[in-house]
C-alpha positions in Angstrom: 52.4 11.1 -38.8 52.5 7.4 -38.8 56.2 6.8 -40.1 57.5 9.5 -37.3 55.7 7.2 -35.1 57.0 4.4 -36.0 60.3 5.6 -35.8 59.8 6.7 -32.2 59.1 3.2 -31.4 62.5 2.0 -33.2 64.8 4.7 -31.5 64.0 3.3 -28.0 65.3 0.1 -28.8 69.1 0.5 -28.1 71.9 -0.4 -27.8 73.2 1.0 -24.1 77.5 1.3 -23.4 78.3 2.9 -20.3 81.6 2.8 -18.3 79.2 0.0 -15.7 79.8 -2.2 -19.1 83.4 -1.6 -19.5 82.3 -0.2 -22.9 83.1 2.8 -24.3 80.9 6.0 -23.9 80.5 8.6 -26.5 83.0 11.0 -27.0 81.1 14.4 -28.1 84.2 15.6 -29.7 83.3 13.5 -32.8 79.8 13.9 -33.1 80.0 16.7 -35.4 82.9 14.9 -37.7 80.5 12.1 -37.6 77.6 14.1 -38.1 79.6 15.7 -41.4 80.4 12.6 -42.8 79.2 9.3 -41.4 80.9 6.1 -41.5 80.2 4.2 -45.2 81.5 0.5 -45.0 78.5 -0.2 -47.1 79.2 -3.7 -48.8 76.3 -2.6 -51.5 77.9 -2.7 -55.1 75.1 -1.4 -56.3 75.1 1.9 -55.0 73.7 4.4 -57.2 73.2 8.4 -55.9 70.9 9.3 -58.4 68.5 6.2 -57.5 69.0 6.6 -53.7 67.4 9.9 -53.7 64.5 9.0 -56.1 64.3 5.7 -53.9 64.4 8.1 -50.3 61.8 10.5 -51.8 59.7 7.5 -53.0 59.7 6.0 -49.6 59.2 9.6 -47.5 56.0 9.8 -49.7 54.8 6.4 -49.5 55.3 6.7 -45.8 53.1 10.3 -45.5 50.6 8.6 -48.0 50.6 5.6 -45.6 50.8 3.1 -48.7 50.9 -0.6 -47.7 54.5 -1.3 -49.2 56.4 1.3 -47.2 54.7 0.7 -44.3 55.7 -2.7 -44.0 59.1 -1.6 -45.3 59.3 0.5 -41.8 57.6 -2.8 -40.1 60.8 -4.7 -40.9 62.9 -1.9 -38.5 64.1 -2.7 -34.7 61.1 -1.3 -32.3 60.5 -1.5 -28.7 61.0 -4.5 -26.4 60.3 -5.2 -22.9 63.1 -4.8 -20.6 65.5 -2.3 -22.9 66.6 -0.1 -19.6 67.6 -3.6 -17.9 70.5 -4.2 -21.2 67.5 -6.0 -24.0 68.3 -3.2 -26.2 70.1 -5.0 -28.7 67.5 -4.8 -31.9 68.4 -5.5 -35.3 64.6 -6.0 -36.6 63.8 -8.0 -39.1 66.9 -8.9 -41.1 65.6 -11.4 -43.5 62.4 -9.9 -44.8 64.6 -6.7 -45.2 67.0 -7.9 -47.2 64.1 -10.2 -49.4 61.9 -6.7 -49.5 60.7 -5.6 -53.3 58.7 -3.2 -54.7 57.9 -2.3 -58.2 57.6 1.7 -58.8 56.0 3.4 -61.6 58.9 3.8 -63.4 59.2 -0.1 -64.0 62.4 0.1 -61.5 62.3 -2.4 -58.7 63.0 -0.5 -55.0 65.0 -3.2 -53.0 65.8 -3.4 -49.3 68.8 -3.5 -47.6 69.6 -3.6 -44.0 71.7 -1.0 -42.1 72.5 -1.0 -38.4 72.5 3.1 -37.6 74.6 4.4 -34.5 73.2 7.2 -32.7 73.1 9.7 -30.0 71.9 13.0 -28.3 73.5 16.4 -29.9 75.8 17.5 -27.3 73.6 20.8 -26.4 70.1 20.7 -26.6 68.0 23.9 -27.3 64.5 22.1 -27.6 62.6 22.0 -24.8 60.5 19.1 -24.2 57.3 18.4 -21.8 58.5 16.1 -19.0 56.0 14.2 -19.8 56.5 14.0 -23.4 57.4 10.8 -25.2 59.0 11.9 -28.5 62.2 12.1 -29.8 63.5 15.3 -28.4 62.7 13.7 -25.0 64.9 10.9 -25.7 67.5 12.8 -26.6 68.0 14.2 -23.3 67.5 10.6 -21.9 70.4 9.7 -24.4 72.7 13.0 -23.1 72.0 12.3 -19.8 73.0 8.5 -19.4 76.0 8.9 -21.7 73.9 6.2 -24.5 75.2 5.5 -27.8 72.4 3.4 -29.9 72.5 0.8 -32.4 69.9 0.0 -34.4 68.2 -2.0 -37.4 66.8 -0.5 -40.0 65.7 -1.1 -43.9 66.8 1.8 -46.3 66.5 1.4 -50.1 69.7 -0.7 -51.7 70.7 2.6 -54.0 72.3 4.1 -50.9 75.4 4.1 -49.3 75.7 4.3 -45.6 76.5 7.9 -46.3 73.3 8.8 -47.5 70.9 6.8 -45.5 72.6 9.1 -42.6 72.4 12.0 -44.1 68.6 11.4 -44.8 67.7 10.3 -41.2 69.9 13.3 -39.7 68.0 15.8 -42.1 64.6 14.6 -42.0 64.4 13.5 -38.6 66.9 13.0 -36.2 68.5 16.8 -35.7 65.3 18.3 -36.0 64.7 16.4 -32.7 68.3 16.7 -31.0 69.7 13.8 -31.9 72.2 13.0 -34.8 73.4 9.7 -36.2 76.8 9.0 -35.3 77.7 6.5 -38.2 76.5 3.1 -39.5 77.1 0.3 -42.1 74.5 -0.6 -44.8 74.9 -4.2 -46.7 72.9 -6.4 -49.1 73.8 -9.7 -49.0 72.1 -10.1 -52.6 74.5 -11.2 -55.7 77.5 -10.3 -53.9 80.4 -10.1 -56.5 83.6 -12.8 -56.4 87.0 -10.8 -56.9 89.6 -12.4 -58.3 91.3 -13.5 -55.1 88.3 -14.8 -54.6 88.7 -17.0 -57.6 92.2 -17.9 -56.9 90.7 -19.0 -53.4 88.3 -21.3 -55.0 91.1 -23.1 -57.6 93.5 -23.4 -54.7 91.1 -25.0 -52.3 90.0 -27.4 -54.9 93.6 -28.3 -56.0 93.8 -29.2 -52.2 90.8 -31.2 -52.4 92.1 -33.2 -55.9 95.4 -34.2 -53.8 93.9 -35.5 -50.9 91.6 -37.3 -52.9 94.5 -38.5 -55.5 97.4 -39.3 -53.0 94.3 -41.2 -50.8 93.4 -43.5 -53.8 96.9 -43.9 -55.1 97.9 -45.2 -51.2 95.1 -47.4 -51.3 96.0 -48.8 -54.1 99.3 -49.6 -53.4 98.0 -51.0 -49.8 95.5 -53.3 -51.4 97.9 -54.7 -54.4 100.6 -55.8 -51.7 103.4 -53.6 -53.2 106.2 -52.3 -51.4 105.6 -49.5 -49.4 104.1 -45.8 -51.1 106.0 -43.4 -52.4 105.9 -41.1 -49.2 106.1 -38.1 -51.2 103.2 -38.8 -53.5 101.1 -40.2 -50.3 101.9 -37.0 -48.5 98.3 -35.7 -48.4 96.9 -39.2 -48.1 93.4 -39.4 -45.5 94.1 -43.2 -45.3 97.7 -42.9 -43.5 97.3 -39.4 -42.2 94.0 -40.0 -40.8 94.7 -43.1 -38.7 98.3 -41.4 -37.4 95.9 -38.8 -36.4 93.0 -40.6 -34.6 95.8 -43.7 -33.4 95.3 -43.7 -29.8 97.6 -45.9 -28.0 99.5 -46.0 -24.4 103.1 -45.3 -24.3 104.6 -46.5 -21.6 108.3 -45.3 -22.4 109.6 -42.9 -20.6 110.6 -40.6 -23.2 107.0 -40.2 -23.9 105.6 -37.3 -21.6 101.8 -38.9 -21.8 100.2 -36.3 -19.6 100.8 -33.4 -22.1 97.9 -34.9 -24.4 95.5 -34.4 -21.7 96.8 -30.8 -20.7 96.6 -29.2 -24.8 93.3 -30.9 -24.9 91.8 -29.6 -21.6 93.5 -26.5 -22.6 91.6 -26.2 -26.0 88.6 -26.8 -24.8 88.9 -24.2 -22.5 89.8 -21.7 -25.1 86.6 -22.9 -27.0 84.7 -22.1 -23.8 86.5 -18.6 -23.2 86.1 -17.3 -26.9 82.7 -18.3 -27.5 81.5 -16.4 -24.2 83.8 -13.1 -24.9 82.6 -12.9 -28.5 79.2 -13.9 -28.1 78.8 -11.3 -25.0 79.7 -8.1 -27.6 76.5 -9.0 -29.5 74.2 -9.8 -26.6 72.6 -8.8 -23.9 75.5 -6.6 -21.8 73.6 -6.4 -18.4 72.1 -9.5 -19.0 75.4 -11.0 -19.1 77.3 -9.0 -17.0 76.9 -11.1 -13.6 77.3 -14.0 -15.4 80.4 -13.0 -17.1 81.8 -10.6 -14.8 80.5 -11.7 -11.5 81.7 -13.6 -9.0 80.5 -16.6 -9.6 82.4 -20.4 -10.2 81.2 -20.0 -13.5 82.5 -16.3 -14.3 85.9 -17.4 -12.5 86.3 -20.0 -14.8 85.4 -18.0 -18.0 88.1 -15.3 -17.4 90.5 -17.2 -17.0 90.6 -19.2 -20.1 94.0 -17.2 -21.3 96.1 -18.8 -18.9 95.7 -21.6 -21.3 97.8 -19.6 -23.6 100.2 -19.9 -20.9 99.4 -24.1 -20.2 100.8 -24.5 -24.1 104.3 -22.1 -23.4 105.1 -24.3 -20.6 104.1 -27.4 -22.7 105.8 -26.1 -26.3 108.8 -25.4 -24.1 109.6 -28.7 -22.8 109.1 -30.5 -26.2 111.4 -27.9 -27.4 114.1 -28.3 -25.1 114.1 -32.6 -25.0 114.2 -32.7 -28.7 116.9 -30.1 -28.5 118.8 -32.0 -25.7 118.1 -35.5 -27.5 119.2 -34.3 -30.9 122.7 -32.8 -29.3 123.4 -36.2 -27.7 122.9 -37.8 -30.9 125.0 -35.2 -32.7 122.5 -34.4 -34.9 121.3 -31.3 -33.7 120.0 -28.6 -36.5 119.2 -25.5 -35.9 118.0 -23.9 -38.9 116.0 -27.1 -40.0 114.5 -27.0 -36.3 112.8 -23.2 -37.4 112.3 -24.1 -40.5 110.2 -27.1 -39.5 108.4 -24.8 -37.0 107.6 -22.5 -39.5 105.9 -24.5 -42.1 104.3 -26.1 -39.4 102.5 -23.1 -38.6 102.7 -21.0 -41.4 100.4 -23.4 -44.4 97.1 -23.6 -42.0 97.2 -19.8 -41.0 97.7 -18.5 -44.5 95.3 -20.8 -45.7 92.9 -19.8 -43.0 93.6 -16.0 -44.1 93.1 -16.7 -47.3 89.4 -18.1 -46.7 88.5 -15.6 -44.3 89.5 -12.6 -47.1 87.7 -14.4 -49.8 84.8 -16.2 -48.3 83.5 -13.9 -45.3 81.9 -11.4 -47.4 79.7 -14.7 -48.7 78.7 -16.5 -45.8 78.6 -13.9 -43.2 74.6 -13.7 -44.1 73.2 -12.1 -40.9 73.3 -7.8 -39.7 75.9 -8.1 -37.3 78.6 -8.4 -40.3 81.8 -6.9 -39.4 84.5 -5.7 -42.5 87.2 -6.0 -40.2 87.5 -9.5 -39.9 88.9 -9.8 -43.9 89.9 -6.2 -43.8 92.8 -6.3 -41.1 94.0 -9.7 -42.9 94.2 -7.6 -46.4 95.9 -5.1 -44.6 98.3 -7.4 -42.8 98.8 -11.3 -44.1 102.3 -10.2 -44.6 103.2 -9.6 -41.0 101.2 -12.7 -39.9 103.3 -14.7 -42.9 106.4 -13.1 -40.9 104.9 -14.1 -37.2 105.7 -10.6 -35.9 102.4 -9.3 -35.9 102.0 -9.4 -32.1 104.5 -6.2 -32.0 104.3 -4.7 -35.2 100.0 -4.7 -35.5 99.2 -5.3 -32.3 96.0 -3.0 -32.7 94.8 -4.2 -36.3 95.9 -7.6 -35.9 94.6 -10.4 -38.9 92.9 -13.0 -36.7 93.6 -11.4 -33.1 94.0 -14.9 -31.6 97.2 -15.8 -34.1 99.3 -13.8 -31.4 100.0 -16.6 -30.0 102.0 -18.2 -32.7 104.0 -15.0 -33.3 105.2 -15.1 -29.8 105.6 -18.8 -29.8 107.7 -19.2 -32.8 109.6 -15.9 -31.8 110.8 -18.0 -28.8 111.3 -20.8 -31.0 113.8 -19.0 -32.7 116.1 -18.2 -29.8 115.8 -21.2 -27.4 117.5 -23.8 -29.2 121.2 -21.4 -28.8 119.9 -21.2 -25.1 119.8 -25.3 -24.4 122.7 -26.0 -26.6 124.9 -23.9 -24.4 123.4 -25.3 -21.2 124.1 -28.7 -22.9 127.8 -27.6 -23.6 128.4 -26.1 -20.1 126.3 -28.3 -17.8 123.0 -27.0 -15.7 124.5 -24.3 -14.0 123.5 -21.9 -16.9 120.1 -22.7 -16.4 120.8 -19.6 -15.0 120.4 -18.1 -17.9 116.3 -19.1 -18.5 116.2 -18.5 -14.7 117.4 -15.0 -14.6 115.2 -14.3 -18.0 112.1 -15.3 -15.8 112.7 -13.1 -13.4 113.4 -10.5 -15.6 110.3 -11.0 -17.3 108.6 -10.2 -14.0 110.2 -7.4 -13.1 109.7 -5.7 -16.6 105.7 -6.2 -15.7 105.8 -5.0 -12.3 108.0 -1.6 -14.0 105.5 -1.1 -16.8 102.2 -1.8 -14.6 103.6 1.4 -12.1 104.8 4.0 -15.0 101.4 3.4 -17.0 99.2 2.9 -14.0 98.1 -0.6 -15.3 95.4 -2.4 -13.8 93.8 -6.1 -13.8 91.9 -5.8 -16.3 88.1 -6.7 -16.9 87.2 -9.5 -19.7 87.4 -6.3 -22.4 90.7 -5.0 -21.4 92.1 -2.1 -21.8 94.7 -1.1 -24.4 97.7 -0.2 -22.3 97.1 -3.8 -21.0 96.9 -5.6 -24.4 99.6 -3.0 -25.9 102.5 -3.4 -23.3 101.3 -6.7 -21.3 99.6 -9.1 -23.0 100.6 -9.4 -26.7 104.2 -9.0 -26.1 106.7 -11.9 -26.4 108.9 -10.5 -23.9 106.2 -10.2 -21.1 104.7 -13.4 -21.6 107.6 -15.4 -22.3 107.8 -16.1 -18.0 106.1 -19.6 -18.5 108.0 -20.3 -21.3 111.8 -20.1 -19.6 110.0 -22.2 -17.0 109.2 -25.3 -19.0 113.0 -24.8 -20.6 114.4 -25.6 -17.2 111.5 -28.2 -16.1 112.0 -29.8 -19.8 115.9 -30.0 -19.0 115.5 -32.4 -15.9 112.6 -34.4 -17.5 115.3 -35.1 -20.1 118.2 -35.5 -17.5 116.3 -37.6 -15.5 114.3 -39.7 -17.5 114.2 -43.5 -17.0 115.5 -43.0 -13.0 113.5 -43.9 -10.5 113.1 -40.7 -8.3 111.8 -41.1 -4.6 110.3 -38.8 -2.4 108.8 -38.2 0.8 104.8 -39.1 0.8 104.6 -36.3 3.0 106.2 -33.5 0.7 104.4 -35.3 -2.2 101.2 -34.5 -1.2 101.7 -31.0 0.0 103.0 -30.2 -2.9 100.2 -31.5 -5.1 97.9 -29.8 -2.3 99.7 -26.6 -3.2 99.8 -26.7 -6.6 96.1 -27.2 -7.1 95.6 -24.6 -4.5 97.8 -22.2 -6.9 96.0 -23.2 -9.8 92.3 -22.2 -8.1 93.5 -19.1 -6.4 95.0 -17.5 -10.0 92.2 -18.6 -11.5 89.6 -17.0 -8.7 91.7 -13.9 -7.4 90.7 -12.0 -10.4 87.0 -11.5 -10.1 87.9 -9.6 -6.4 88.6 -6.8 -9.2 85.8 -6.9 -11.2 83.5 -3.7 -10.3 86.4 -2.7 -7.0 89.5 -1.8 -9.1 89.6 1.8 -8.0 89.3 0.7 -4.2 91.7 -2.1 -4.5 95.6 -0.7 -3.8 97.6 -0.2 -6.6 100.2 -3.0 -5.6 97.4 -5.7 -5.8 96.9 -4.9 -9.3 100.9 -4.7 -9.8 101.5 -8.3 -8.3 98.3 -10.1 -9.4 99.5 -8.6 -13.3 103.7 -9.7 -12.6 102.9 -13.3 -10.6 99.6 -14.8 -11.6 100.7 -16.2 -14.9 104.0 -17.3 -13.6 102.6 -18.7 -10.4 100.3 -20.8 -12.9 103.0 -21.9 -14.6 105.3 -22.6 -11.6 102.4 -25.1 -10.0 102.0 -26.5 -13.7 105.3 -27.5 -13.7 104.8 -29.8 -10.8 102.1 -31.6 -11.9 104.0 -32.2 -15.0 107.3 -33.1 -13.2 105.1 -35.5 -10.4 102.7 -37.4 -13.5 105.9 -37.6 -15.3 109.4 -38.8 -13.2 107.5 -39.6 -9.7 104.0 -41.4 -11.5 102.1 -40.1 -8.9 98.7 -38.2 -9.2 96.6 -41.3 -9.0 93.2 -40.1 -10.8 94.6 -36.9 -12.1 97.6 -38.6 -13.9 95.4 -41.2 -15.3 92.8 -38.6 -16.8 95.5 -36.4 -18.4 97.2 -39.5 -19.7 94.6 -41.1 -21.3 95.3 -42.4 -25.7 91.8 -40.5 -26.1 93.2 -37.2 -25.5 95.8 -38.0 -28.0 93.5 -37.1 -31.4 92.8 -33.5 -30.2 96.0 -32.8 -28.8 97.7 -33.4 -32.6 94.9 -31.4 -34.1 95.5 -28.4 -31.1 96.7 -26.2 -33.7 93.9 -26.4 -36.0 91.3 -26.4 -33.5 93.2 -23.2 -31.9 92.9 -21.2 -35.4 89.9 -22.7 -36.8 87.8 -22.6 -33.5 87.8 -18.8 -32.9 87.0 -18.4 -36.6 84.1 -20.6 -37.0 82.5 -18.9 -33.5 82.9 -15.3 -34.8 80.9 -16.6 -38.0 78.2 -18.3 -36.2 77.9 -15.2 -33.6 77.7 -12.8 -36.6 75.5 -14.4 -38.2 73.0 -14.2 -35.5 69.8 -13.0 -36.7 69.1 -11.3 -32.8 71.3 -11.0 -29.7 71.5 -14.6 -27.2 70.8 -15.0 -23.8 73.3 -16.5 -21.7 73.2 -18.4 -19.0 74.6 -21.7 -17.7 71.9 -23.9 -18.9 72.0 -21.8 -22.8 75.7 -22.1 -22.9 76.6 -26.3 -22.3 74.7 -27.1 -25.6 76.5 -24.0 -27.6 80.0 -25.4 -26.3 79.6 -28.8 -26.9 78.1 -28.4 -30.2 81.4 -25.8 -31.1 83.7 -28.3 -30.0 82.3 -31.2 -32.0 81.6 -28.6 -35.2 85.6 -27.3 -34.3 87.1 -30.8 -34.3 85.2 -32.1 -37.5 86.8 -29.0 -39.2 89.9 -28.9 -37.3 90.5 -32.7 -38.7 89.9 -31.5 -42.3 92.4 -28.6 -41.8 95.3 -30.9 -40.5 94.8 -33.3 -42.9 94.8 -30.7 -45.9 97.4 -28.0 -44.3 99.2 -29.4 -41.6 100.2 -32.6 -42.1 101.3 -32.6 -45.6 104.1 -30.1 -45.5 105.9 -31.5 -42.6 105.9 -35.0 -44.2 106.9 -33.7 -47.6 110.2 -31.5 -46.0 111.0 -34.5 -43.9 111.1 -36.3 -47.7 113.1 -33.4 -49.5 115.2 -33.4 -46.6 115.8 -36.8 -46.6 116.6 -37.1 -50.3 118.9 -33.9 -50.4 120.8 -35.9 -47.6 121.3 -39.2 -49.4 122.2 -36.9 -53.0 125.2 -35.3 -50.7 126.4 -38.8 -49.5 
């Protein structure tokens, strides 16, 4: 029969996981439980039982009677491509004339499309027997058994049905019949998708953002261009006149209280997050062994790509240092301040992410337009704003975090919290309890070198395994090594800033020598476990996992401590502390929560999978950077900006009311 056919064609076209991928292989266990129930995270408010089975018994005869409309429904589904054994399995079919598709049955009711994307494998026991030679679905089935696949594939059901059903109707009608069973799936029509009343509240709140920039802009102007005294900072708060050109100002500081070569370290740093997070997320929803030398390989290129969370690292060594000199500064001056220190931290941080939650629960259901939409991108954030509000989610959800990449800020802000006491008593006492940040590093190494032996840890590919994210690298504790460094580097910048410090050419330059040889070997030693961790010793993994983010940091620190107090570096010094790094480097914190965001959207909205390679990915990145900064600009100005300058105004005035 022709639609049987058909559907031959569409179940080689898969989507292929095996342990080679570092992806997960079906676990027969479930089949049944899947089989039973399916997985229904149909977005479909139109869901109606009673239709879905006219609408599925409709479409089975139209497909026996071989009429024109449910053929080319069927000619919307993924079929075969060249090269699917190789990794091209990843078919979605034809998305938009799915999701467009009408047809007008007798009963004056209108049978609309929607597009599901079906998981599915072999039965675990087979008691068909099929012809070697055969090529029909029982034969694929014990293709599938054999090579441990797990499919995903696109196909058009009728918009009555829930994820549920559609299952239940290929498993029944087609798929046990021939050995293999549908494991679960997700149906959605992106048609007249309903606003909630969050979703309302989103819109008014947003605006009400957009009315004060625009009012506090043409109130400042006004006061610029009729020469009165200066605005009224509180109602100029969200001005894009003043808070524009602070942000954009690009000038060179020569004091030496200004650590210049910072700007150039967040902003290389960014960028190479931009690079990482693109790559990683866009690699789920390609090609796998297309990709897999190029992102796991052993390549310049691959080295380069998985290491990009050593950045994470680059901005505890940097937040650390700005922490401890303003600490330092603000206890010679007396006017040190704890609580206003973590409170200023706080709404620093906290405004942009909960207004970046708050878009993401409301407004990804609406422009996430393409198959490869994912609930749990708004889902954890339902689940969880509360915890990210608290910046604690990195220990209490670390496996259904809201915005995965915000883990950073929890950990930050957590060592926000105690450092200040740290400093003040090394400030009280005098640097021989620098001790105390010393003996914390240490520890920090020796927790990871206890943990990686107990649970057996290993290096871990690009997709890590849990153990690794669970007890390695979300935690605060086990990443906090870089941070205790830049604590005692950030106390002698402060000490001995303004000195002239002199030292040997010839230690100078081995010491640069060695740091940038650190700085390639951490980022390079990784790939030699790529494919070879089970031949690799066990103490390899333990030391590469305890030292390579610590040894990052160590040689970070000199380059930082040789641009800054012994101006040396030549070209390198001069790059990093250039005034055009300065722009990006203020919006770092935008760009770090907005960029992941918008490259999720434009991966899932993907209408079919991406090739990568070298040449494909220099026009995505640059594009993503310029689309991250232009948005990244608009989020400072609107949510992190304002708040700062009006608690320094509140402050200020609280202050002057107790005088």
């Amino acid at each position: 029969m022709l639609w049987k056919y058909l559907f031959s064609l569409v179940i080689f076209s898969v989507k292929v996981y095996s342990i080679q991928d570092y992806l997960p292989i079906v676990d027969y266990a479930e089949v049944n439980e899947f089989k039973k129930n399916g997985i229904d995270i149909s977005q479909n408010h139109k869901i109606n039982d009673a239709f879905c089975d006219q609408d599925l018994s409709l479409f089975q005869q139209g497909l026996e009677s071989n009429e024109q409309w449910a053929v080319r429904l069927v000619d919307t589904w993924a079929k075969v491509q060249a090269g699917y054994l190789s990794g091209n399995s990843m078919n979605v079919g034809d998305f938009d004339s799915c999701i467009r598709f009408e047809h007008q049955t007798i009963s004056s009711r209108i049978f609309k499309g929607q597009h599901c994307l079906i998981s599915l494998s072999a039965l675990p026991n087979s008691t068909l027997v099929s012809d070697s030679h055969d090529l029909s679905l029982k034969h694929l089935a014990n293709f599938f058994r054999s090579s441990n696949i797990v499919s995903t594939n696109g196909f058009c059901m009728p918009a009555s049905c829930s994820a549920t059903k559609v299952i239940e109707f290929l498993n029944q009608q087609i798929l046990n019949k021939n050995d293999l069973v549908a494991l679960g799936g997700k149906c959605r029509d992106v048609n007249d998708i309903p606003l909630e009343p969050l979703d309302y509240f989103a819109i008014v709140l947003f605006s009400m953002f957009a009315l004060l920039m625009t009012g506090s802009t043409i109130y400042e102007i006004i006061i610029v261009k009729s020469k009165h005294p200066e605005p009224n900072k509180l109602l100029a708060s969200f001005s894009v006149y003043s808070n524009g050109y602070k942000l954009f100002e690009m000038t060179k500081i020569k004091s030496p209280s200004s650590i210049n070569c910072l700007h150039g370290l967040r902003a290389m740093s960014i960028f190479w997050i931009i690079l990482g997070h693109r790559i990683n997320n866009q690699y789920l929803w390609g090609n796998p062994n297309e990709t897999k030398d190029f992102l796991f390989g052993t390549s310049i290129a691959s080295g380069i790509i998985n290491a990009y969370t050593l950045a994470v690292d680059t901005f505890f060594v940097m937040g650390a240092i700005l922490m401890t000199w303003s600490t330092l500064r603000d206890c010679e001056k007396k006017q040190l301040n704890i609580p206003r220190m973590i409170w200023r931290r706080y709404i620093r941080y906290t405004p942009i992410y909960a207004a970046l939650i708050l878009f993401v629960i409301s407004f990804t259901k609406i422009l996430l337009q393409g198959p490869f939409y994912i609930d749990a991108l708004s889902e954890r954030c339902v689940r969880n704003w509360w915890l990210v509000l608290l910046h604690v989610q990195n220990y209490l959800s670390y496996r259904d975090m809201c915005l995965g990449h915000g883990w950073y800020l929890s950990a930050d802000f957590q060592l926000f919290i105690i450092s200040p006491f740290i400093i003040l008593l090394i400030y009280k006492y005098g640097k021989k309890l620098l001790m105390i940040p010393a003996v914390l590093f240490l520890g920090t190494i020796i927790y990871v070198i206890s943990v990686s032996i107990v649970l057996d840890i290993e290096v871990p590919s690009p997709l890590a395994s849990e153990n690794y994210l669970d007890y390695i690298y979300y935690a605060t504790h086990t990443r906090s090594g870089p941070w205790f460094l830049g604590i005692i580097l950030g106390y002698f910048l402060y000490t001995i800033q303004g000195k002239k410090i002199g030292i040997n050419s010839f230690i100078n330059g081995f010491m640069w020598i060695f740091s940038i040889s650190v700085l390639i070997s951490v980022v390079f030693l990784q790939l030699g476990f790529f494919g070879a961790a089970d031949t690799i010793h066990s103490g390899y993994h333990v030391s590469f996992l305890a030292l390579h983010r610590n040894l990052w940091a160590v040689a970070l620190c000199w380059i930082i401590f040789a641009c800054q107090s012994l101006k040396t570096g030549g070209i390198i010094r001069w790059f990093l502390s250039h005034p055009q790094w300065q722009p990006v480097s203020r919006m770092g914190l935008s760009m770090y929560l907005l960029g992941t965001v918008y490259q999720l959207y434009m991966i899932l909205n993907q209408r079919a999978p991406m090739y990568l390679n070298f040449w494909h990915v220099i026009p995505i990145i640059l594009s993503d950077v310029v689309m991250i900064i232009i948005l990244s600009t608009i989020t400072y100005l609107a949510f992190e900006a304002p708040p700062l300058i009006i608690e320094d105004y509140l402050y200020k005035k609280v202050k002057n009311v107790k005088k």
